[in-house]
N, CA, C and O of each residue as an XYZ file, in Angstrom:
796
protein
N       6.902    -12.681    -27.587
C       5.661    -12.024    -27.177
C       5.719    -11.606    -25.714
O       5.512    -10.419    -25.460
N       5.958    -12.394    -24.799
C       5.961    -12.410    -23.264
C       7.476    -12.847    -23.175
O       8.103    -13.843    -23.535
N       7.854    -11.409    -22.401
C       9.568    -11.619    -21.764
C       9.574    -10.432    -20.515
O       8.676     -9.799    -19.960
N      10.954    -10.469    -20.386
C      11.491     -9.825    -19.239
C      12.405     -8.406    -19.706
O      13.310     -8.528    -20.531
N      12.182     -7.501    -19.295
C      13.567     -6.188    -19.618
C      13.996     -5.418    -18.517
O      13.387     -4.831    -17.622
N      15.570     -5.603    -18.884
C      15.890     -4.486    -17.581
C      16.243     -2.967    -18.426
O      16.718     -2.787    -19.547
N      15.924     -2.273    -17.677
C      16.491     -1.060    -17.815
C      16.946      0.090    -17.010
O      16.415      0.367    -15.935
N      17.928      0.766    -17.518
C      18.338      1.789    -16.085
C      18.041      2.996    -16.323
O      17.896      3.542    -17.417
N      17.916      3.566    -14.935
C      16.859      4.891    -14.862
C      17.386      5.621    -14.042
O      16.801      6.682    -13.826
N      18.777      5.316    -13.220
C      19.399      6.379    -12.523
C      20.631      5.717    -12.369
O      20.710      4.498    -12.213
N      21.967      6.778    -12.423
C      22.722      6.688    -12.036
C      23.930      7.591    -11.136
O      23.699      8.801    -11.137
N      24.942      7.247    -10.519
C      25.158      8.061     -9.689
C      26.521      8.038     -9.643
O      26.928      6.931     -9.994
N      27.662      9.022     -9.274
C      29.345      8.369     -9.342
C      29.118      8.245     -7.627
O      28.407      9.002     -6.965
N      29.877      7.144     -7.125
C      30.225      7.188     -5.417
C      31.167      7.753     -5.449
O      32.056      7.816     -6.299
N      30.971      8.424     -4.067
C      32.108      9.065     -3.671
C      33.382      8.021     -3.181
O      34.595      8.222     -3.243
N      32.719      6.966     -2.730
C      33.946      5.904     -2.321
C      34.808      5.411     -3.504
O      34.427      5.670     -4.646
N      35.946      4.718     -3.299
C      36.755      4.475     -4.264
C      36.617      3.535     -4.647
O      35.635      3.098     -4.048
N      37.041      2.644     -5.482
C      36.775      0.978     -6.533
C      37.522      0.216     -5.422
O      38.737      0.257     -5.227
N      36.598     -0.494     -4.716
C      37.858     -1.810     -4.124
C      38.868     -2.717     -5.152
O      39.802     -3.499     -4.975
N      38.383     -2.346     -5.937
C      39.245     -3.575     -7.155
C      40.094     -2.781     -7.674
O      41.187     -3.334     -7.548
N      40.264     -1.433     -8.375
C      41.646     -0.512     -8.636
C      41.740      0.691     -7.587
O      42.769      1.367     -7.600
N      40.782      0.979     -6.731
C      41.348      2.493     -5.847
C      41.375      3.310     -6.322
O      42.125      4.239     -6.023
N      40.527      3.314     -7.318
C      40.211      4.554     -7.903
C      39.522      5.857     -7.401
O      38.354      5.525     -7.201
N      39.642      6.947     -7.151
C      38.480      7.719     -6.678
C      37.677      8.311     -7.611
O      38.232      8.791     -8.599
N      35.812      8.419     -7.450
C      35.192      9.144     -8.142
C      34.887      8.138     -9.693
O      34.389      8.417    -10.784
N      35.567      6.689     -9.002
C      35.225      6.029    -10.562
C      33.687      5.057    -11.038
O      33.014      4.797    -12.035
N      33.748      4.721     -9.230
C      32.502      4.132     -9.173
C      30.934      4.293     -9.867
O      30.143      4.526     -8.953
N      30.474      4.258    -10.757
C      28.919      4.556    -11.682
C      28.226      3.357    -10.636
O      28.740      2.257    -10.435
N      26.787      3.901     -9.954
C      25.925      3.469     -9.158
C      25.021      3.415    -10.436
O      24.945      4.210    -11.373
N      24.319      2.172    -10.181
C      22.787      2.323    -11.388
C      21.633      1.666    -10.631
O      21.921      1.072     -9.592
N      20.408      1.704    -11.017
C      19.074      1.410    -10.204
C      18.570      1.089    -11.320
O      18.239      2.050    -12.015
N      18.348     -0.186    -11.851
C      18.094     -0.813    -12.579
C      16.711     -1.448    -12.405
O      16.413     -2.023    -11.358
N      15.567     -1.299    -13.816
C      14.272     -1.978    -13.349
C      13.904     -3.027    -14.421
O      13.754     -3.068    -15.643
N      13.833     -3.847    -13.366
C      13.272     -5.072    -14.404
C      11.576     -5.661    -14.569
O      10.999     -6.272    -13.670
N      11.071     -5.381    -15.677
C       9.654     -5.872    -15.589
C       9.481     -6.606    -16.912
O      10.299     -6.697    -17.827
N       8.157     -7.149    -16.824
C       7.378     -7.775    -17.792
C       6.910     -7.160    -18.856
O       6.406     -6.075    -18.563
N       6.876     -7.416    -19.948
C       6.179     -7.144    -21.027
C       5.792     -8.088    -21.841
O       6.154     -9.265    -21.857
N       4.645     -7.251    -22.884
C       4.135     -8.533    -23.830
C       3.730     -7.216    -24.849
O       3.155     -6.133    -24.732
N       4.569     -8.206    -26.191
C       4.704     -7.227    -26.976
C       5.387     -5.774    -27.158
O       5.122     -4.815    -27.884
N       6.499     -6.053    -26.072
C       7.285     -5.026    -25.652
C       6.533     -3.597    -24.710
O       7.152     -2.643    -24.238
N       5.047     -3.850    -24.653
C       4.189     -3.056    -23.604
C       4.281     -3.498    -22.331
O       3.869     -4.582    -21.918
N       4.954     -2.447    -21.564
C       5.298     -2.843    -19.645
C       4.122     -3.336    -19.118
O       3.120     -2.629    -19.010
N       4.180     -4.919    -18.658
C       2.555     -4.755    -17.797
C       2.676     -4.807    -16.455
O       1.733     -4.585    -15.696
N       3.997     -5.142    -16.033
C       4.208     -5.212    -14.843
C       5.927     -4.750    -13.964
O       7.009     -4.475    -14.482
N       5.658     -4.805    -12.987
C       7.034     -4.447    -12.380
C       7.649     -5.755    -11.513
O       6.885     -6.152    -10.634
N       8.839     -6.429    -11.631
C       9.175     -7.159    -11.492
C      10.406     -7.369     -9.862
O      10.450     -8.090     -8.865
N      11.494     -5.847    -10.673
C      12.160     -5.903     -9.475
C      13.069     -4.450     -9.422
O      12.931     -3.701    -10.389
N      13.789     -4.122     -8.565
C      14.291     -2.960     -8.800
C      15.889     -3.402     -8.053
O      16.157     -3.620     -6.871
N      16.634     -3.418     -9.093
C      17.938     -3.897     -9.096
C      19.082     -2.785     -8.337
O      18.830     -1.646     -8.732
N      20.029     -2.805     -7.555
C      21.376     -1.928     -7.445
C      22.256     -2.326     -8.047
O      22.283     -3.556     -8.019
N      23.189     -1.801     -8.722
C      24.754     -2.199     -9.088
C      25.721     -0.912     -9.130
O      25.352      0.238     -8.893
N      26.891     -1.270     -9.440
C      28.168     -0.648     -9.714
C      28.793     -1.301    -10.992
O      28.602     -2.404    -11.503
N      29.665     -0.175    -11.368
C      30.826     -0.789    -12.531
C      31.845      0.667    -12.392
O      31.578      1.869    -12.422
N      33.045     -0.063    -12.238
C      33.893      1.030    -12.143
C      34.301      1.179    -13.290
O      34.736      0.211    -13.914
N      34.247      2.665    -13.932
C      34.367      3.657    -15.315
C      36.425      3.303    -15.680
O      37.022      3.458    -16.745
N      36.944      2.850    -14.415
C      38.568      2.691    -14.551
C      38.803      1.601    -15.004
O      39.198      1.493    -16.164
N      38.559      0.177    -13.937
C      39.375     -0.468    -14.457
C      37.372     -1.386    -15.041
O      37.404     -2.539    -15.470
N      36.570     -0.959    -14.975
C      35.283     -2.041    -15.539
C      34.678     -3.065    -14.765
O      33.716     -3.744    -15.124
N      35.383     -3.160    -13.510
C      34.788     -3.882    -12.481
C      32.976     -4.054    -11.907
O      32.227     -3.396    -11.185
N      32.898     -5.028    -12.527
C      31.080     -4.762    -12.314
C      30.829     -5.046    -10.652
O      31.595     -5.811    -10.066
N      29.848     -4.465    -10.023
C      30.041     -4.572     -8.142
C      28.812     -4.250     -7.946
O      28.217     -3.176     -8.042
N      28.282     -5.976     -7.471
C      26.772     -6.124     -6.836
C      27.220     -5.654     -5.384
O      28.372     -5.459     -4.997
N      25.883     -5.503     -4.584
C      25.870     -4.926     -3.705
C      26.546     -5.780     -2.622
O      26.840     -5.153     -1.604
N      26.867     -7.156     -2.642
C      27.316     -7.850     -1.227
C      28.987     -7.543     -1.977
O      29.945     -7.945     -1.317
N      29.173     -7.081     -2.870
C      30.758     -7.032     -3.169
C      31.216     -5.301     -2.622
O      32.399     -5.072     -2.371
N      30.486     -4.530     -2.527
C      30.734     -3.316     -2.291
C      31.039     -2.816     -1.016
O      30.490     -3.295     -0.025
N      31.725     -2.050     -0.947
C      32.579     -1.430      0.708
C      30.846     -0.747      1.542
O      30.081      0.016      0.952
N      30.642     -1.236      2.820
C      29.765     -0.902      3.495
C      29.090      1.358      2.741
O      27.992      1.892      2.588
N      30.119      1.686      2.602
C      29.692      3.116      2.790
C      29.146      3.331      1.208
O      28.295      4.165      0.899
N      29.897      2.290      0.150
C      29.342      2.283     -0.869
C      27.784      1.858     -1.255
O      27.059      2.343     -2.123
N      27.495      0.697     -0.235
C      26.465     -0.163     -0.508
C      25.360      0.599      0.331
O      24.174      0.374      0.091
N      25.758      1.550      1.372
C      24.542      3.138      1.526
C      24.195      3.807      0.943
O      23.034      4.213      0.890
N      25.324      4.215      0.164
C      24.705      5.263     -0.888
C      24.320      4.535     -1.907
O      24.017      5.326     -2.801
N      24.176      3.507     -2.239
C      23.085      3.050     -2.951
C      21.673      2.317     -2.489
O      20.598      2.099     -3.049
N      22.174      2.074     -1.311
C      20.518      1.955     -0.843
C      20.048      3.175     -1.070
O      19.076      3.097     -1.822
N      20.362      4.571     -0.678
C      19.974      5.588     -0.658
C      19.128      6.108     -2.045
O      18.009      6.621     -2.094
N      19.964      5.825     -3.028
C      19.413      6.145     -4.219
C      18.339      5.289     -4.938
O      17.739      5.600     -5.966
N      18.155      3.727     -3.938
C      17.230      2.841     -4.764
C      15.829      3.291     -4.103
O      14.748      2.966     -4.593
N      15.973      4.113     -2.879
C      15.010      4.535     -2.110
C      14.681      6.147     -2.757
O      13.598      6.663     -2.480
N      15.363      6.652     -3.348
C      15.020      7.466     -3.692
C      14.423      7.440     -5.599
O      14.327      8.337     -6.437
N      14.208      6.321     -5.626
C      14.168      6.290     -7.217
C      12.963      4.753     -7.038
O      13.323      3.578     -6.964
N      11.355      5.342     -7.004
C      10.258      4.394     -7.327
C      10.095      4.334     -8.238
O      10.352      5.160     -9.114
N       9.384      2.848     -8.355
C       9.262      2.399     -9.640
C       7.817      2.705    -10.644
O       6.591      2.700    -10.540
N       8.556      2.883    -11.343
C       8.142      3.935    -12.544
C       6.178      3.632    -13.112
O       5.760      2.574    -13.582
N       5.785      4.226    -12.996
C       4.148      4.196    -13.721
C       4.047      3.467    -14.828
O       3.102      2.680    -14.881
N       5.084      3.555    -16.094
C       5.049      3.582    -17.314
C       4.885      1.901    -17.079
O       4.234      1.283    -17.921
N       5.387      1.286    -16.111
C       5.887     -0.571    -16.058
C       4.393     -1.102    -15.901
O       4.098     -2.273    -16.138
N       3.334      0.005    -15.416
C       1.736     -0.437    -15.200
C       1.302     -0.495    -16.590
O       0.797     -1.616    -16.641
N       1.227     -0.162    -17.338
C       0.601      0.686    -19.019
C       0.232     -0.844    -19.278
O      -0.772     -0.969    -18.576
N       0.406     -1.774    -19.730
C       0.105     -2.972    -20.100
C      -0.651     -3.672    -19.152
O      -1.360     -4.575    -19.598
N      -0.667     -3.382    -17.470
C      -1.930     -4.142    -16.508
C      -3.053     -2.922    -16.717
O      -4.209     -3.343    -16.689
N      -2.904     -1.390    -16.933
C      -3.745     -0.409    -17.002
C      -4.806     -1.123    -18.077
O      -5.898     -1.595    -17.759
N      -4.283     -1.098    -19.316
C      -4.613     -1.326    -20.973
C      -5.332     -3.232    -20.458
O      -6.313     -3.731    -21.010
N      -4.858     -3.635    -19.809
C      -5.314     -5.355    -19.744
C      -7.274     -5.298    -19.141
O      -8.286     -5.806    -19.624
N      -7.028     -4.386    -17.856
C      -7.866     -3.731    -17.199
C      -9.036     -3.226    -17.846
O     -10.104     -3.789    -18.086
N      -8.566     -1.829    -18.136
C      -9.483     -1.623    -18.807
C     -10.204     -2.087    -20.434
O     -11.343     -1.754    -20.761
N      -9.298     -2.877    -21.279
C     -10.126     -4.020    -22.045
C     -11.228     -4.687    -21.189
O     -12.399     -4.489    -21.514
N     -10.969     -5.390    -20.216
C     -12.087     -6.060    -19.853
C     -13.298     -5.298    -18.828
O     -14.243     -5.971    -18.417
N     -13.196     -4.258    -18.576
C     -14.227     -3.533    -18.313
C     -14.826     -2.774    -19.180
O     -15.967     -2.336    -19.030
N     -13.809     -2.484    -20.532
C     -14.518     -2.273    -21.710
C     -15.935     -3.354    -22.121
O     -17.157     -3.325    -22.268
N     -14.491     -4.474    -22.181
C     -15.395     -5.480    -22.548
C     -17.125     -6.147    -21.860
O     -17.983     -6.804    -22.449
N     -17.095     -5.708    -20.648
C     -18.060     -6.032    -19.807
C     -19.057     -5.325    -19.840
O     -20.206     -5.693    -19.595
N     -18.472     -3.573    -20.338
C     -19.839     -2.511    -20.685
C     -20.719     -3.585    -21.403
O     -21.746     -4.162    -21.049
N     -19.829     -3.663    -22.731
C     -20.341     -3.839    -23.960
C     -21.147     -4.510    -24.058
O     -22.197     -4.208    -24.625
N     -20.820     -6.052    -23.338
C     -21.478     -6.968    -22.847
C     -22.927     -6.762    -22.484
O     -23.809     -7.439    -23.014
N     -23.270     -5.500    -21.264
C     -24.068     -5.598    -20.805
C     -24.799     -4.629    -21.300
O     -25.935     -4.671    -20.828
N     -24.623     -3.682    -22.128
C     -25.239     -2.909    -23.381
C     -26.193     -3.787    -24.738
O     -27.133     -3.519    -25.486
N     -25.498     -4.667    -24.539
C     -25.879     -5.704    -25.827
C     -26.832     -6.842    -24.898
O     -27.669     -7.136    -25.751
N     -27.064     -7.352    -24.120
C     -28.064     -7.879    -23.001
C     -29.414     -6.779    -23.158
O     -30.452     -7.124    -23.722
N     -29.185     -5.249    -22.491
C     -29.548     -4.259    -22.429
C     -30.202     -4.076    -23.628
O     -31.428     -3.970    -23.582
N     -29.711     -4.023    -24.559
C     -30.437     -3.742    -26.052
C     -31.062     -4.519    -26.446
O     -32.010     -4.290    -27.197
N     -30.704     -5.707    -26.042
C     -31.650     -6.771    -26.988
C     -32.661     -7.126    -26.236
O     -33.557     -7.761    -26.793
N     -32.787     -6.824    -24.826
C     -34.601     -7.168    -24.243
C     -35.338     -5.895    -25.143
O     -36.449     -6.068    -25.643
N     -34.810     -4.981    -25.247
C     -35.568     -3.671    -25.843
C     -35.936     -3.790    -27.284
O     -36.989     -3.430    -27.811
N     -34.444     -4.603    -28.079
C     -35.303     -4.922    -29.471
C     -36.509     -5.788    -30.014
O     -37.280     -5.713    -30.971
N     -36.309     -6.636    -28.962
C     -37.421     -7.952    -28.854
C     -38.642     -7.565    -28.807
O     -39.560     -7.747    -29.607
N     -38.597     -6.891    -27.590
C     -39.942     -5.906    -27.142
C     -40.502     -5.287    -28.239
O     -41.721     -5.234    -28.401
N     -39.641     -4.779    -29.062
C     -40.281     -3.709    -30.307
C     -39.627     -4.070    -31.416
O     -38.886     -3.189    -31.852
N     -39.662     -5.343    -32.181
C     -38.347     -5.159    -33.198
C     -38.467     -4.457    -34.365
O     -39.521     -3.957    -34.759
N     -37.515     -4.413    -34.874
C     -37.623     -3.497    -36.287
C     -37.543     -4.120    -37.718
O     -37.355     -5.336    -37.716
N     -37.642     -3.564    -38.843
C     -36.978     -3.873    -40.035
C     -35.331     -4.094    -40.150
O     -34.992     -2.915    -40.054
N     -34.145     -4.800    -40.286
C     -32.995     -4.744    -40.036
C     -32.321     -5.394    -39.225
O     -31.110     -5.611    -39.259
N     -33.156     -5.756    -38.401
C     -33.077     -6.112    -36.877
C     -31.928     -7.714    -37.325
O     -32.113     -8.329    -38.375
N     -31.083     -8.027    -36.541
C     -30.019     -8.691    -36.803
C     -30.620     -9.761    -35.392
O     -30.961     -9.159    -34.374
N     -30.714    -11.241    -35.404
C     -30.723    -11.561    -34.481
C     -29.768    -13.103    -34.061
O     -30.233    -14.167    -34.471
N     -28.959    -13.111    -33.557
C     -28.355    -14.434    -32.970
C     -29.219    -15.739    -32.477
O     -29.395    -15.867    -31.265
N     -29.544    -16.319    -33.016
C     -29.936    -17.845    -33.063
C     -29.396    -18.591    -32.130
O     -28.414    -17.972    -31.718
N     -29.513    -19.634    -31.549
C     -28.873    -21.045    -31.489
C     -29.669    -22.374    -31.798
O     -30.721    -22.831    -31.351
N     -28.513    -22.933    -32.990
C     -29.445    -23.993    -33.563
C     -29.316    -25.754    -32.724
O     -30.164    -26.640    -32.628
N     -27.725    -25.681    -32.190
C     -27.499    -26.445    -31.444
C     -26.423    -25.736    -30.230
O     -26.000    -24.580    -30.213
N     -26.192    -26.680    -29.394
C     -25.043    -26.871    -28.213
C     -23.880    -26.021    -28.716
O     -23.671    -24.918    -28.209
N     -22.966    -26.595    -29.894
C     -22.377    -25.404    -30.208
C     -22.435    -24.763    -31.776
O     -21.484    -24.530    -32.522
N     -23.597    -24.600    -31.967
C     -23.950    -23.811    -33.681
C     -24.493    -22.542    -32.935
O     -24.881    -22.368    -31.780
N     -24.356    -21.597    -34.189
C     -24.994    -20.193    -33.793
C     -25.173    -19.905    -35.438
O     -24.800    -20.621    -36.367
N     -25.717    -18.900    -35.471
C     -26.364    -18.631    -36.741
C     -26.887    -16.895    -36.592
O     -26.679    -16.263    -35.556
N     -27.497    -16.368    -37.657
C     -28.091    -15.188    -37.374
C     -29.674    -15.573    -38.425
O     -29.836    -16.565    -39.136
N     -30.685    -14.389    -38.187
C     -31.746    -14.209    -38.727
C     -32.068    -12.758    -39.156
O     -32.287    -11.920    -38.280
N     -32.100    -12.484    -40.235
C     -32.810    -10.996    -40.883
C     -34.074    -10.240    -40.894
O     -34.699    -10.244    -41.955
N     -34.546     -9.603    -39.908
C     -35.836     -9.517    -40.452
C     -35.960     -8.384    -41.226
O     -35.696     -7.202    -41.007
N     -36.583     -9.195    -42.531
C     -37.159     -8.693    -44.216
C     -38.199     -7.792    -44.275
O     -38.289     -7.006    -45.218
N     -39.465     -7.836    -42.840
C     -40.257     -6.995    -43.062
C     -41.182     -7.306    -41.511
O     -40.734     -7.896    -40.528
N     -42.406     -6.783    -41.645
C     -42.943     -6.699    -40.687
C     -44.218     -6.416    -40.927
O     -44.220     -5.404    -41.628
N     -45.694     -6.899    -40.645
C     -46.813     -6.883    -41.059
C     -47.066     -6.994    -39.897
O     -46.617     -7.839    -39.123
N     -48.036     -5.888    -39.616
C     -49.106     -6.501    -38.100
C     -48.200     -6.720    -37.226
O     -47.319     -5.989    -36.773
N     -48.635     -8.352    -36.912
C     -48.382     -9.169    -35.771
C     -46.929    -10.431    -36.279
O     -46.380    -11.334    -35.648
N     -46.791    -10.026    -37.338
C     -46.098    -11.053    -38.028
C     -44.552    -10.639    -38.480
O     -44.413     -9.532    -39.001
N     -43.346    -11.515    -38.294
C     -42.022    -10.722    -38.334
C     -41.917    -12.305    -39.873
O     -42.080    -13.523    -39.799
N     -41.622    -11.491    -40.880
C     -40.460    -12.146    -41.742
C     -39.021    -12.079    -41.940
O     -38.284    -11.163    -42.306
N     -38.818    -13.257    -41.610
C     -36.939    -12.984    -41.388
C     -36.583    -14.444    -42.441
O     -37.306    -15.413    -42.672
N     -35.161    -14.124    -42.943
C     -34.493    -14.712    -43.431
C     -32.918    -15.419    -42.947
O     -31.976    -14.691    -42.635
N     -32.837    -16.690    -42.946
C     -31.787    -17.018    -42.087
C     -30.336    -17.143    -43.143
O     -30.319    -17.071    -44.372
N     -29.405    -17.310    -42.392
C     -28.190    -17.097    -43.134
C     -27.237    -18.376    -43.181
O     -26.919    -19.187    -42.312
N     -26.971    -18.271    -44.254
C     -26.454    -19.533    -44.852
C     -25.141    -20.318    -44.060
O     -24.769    -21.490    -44.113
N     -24.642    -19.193    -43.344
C     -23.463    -19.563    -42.373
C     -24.081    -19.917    -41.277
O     -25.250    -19.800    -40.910
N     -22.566    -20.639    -40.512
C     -23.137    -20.979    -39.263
C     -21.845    -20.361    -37.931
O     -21.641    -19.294    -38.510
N     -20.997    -20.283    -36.791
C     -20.534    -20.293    -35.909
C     -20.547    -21.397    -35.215
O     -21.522    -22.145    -35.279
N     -19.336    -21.717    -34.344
C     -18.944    -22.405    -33.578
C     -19.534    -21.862    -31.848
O     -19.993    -22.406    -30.843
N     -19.095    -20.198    -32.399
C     -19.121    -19.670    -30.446
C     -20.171    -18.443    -31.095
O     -20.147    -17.807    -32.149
N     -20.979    -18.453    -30.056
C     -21.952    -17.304    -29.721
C     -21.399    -15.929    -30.470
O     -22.004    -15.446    -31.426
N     -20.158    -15.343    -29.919
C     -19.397    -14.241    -29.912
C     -19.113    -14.167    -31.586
O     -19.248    -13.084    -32.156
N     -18.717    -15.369    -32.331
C     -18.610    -15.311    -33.602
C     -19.522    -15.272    -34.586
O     -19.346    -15.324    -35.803
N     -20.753    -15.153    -33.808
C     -21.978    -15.512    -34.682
C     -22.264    -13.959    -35.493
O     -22.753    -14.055    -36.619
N     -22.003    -12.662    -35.008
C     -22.185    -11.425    -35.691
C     -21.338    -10.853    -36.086
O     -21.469     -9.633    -36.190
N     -19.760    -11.665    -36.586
C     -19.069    -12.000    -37.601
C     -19.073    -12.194    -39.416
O     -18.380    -11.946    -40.403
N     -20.612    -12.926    -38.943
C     -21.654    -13.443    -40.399
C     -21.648    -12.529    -40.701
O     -20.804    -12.543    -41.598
N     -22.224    -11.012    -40.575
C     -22.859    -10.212    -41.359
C     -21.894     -9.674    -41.928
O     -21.861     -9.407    -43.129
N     -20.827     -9.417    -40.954
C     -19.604     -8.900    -42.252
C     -19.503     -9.231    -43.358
O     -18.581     -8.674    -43.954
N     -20.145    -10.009    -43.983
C     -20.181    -11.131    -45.549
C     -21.323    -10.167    -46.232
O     -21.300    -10.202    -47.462
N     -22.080     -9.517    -45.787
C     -22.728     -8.897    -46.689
C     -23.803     -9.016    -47.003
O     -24.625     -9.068    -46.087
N     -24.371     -9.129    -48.633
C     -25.547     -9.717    -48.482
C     -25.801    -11.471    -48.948
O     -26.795    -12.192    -49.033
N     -24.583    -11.625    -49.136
C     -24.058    -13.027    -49.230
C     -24.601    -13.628    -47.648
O     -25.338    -14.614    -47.654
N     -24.305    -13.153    -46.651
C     -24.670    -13.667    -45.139
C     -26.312    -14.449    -45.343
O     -26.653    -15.463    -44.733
N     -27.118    -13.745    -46.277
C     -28.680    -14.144    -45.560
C     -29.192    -14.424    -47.095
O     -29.552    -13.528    -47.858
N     -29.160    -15.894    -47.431
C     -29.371    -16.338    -48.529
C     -30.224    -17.748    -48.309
O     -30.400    -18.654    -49.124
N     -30.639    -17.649    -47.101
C     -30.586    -19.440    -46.537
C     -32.461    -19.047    -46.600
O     -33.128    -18.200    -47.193
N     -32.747    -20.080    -45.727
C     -34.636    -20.207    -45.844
C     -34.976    -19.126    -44.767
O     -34.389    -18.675    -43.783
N     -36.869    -18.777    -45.733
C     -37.188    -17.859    -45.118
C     -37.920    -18.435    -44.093
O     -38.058    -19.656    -44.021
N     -38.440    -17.600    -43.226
C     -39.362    -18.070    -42.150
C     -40.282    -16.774    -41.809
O     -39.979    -15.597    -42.007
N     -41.624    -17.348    -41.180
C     -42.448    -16.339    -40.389
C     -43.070    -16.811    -39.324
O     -43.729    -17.850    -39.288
N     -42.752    -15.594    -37.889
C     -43.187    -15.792    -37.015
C     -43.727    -14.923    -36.986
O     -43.701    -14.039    -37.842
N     -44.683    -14.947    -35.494
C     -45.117    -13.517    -34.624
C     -44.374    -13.051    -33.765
O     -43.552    -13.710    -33.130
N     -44.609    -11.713    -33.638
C     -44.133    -11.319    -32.378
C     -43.769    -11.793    -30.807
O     -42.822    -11.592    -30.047
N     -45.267    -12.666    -30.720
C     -45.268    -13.162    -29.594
C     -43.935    -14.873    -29.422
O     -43.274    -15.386    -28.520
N     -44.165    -15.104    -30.729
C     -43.065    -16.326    -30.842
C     -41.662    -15.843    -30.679
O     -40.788    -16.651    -30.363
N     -41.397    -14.644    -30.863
C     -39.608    -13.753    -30.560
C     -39.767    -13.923    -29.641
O     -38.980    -14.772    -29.221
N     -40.648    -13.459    -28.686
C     -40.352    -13.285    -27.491
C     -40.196    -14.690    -26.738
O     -39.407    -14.965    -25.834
N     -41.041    -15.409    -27.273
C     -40.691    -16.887    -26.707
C     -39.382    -17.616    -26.724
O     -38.728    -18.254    -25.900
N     -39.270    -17.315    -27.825
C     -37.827    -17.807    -28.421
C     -36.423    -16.956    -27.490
O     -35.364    -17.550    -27.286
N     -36.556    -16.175    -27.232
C     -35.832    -15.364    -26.417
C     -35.992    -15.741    -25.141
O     -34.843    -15.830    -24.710
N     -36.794    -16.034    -24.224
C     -36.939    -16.533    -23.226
C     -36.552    -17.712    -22.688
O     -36.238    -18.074    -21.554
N     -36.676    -18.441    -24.167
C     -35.911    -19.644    -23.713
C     -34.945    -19.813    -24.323
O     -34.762    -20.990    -24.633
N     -33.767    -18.699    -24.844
C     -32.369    -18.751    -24.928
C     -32.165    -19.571    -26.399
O     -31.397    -20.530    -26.467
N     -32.995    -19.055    -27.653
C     -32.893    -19.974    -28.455
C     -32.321    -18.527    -29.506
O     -31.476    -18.699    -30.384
N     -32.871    -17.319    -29.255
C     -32.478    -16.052    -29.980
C     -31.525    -15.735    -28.618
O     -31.977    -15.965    -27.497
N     -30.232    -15.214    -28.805
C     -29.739    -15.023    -27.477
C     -29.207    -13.501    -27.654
O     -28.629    -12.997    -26.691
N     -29.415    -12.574    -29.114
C     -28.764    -11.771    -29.110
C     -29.258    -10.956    -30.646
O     -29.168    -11.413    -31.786
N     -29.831     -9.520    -30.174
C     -30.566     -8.750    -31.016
C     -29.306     -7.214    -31.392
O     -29.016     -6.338    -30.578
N     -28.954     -7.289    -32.367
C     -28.633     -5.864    -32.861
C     -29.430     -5.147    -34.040
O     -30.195     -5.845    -34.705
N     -29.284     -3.673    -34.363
C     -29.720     -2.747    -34.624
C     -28.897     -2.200    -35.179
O     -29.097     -1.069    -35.621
């Protein structure tokens, strides 16, 4: 899931020769980048590598092994070769999930003082029955001053899983009915006992 990759993204022949066969023109320069991923999506940039390998005799040549004029022209080229955008895509995508996530958040806060205020027929509402139970409530109809809702036979562990339930259908709201007023939603909401109204 979570590892490391290198990969190369430039390369170059030196003009200097192989200290190890004297070769000329054999030297391959590479600028190698190593970053993070998860799930094989770049989230980060890690490091930006130099090497050699001579194409003659295969001699691989880090930079403290290389002849001074060699180990310039590859500074040259590691300076000329930044590291790449594409290695962000996985901190971009991390990012914006959770500012996704935070709209949403505060859309659903946002909506539900407004459903309370006025609720409807349909109206979906998040419960808490204990510390960690959650539950939902249906409301069936609406008379006057008076909301009939029906509670649902399931329960949740976490808040967030509680509008999960309805995915079940009409299997979700089979449990006891109840009637309040209006003015009791709003109570109940105030003191964090309904914590969450959809539509």
């Amino acid at each position: 899931m979570l590892g490391a990759r290198k990969i190369t993204r430039s390369t170059k022949i030196s003009s200097v020769a192989c200290p190890n066969c004297h070769s000329a023109n054999a030297v391959q320069l590479n600028v190698l980048f190593k970053y993070l991923h998860f799930f094989f999506i770049p989230c980060l940039p890690l490091s930006k590598i130099g090497s050699g390998v001579c194409t003659h005799c295969g001699q691989v040549l880090q930079p403290h092994m290389m002849p001074e004029p060699m180990r310039n022209e590859l500074q040259v080229l590691l300076k000329s070769r930044p590291i790449p955008l594409w290695s962000f895509v996985g901190l971009a995508l991390f990012i914006g999930l959770i500012v996704f996530g935070e709209n949403q958040e505060k859309k659903v806060k946002k909506d539900t003082a407004v459903f309370i205020l006025d609720p409807k027929k349909g109206d979906i509402l998040t419960i808490k029955l204990f510390k960690d139970e959650f539950s939902l409530l249906k409301i069936d109809s609406i008379r006057d001053d008076s909301l009939y809702l029906t509670m649902s036979n399931y329960v949740s562990e976490k808040e967030y899983q509680a509008i999960n339930i309805k995915r079940k259908g009409d299997r979700a709201f089979g449990g006891d009915q109840m009637k309040i007023t209006k003015e009791r939603l709003k109570e109940l909401y105030a003191d964090s006992i309904i914590v969450e109204a959809r539509r």
